[in-house]
N, C-alpha and C positions, 0 to 999 in steps of 0.2 A: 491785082485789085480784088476785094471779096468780094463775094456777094451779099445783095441786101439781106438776105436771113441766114446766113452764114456762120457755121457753130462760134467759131472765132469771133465774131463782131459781139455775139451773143454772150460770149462767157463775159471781155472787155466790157459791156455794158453792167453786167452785173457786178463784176469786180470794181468798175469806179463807183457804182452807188453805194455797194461796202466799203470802200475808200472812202468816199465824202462821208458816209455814217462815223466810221471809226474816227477821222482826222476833228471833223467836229466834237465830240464827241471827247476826244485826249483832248483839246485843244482850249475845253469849257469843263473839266473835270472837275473843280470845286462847283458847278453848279450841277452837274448831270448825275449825281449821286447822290442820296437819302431819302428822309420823310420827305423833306421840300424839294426837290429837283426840277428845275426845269432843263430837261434834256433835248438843246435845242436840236438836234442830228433827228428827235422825231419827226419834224415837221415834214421828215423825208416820207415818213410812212403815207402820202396820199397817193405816193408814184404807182402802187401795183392799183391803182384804178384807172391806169393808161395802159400797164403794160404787166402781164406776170413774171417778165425778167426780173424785176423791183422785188420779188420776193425772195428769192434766194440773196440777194443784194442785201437786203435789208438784215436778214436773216444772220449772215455772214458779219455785216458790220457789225451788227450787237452783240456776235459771239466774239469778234474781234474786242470790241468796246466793252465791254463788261469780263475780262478779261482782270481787269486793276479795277474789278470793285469791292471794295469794301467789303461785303460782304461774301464777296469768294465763289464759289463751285455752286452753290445754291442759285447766284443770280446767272452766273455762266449759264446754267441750267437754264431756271425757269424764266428769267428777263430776257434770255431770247427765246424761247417756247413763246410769250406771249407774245412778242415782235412779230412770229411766226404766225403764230393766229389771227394778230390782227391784223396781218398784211395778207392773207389768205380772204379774208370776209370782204374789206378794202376790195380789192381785187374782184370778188364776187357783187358787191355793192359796183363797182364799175358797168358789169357784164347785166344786170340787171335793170327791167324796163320801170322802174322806180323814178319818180314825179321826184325833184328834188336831189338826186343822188347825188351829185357833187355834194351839197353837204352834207349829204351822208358821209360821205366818205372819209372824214376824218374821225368820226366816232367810235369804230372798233378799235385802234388803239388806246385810244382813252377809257373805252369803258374797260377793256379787258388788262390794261395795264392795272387802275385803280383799283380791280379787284385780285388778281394775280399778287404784284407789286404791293399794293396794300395790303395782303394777306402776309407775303415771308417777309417785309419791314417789322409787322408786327408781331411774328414769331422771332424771328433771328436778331434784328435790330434793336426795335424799343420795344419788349413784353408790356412795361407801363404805359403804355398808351392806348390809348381805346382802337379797336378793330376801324370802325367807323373815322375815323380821324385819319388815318393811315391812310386811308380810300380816299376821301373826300381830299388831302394833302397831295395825294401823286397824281389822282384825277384833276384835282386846279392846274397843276403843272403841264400834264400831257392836254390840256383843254387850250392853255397857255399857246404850247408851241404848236400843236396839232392843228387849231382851230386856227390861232393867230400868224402862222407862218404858213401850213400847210394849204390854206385856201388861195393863201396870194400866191406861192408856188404853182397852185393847180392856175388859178388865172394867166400867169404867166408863160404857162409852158402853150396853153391854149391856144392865145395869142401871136405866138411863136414860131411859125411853119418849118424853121429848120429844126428848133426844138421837139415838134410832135412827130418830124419823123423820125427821132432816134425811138420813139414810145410805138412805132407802127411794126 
């Protein structure tokens, strides 16, 4: 049997949150790609404000997951650079004595995706489209799933006492 904080349990938990990232993720591929994408596997991004296992996890699916996008080595790159980032602040927005922080906590992927992601859409993707538009498009998107899935997630795990001690 392992133990409770045992490297093993440890990798296993991050390796399923990359799993459920990426499977979702292949799974909704006509939506999870473009100006417009709502990439429902974000909504995963509220986890590293229970736990920073959730960051390497997260990190790993979108390099998994962006892997067959469209746009190539650039998103490989930088769409998981921002995953990374906003599950890094996430995570610090958890550990944080901030009024409010659960809703906090879905907003650094949305803001830093809408400007990252809205930045190489509109260099590499559509150059005819205004900077602005590209932002405000991927940001409704991760607002979509981040805000709209990710708080009920975070409510749910909450609630959940065998769920919050996979996050302890």
């Amino acid at each position: 049997m392992l133990k409770t904080n045992s490297k093993a349990k440890k990798i296993a938990f991050t390796a399923l949150i990359a799993a459920i990232y990426a499977a979702v993720t292949y799974s909704l591929t006509f939506i999870s790609f473009g100006v417009v994408q709502f990439r429902i596997a974000e909504g995963l991004t509220v986890l590293p404000y229970f736990s920073p296992l959730a960051i390497p996890g997260l990190f790993l699916g979108c390099i998994i997951s962006n892997i067959i996008s469209p746009i190539g080595i650039p998103d490989l790159i930088l769409g998981s650079l921002a995953t990374l980032i906003a599950a890094v602040l996430t995570y610090l927005i958890g550990k944080s004595n901030i009024k409010g922080k659960k809703f906090l906590a879905p907003l650094p992927p949305v803001i830093i995706n809408a400007i990252m992601i809205g930045i190489m859409l509109k260099v590499l993707y559509v150059p005819e489209m205004p900077l602005y538009l590209c932002m405000l498009q991927v940001g409704f998107g991760e607002i979509v799933c981040c805000y709209g899935l990710g708080i009920p997630l975070m409510h749910a795990i909450e609630k959940n006492t065998t769920l919050m001690k996979y996050f302890k």
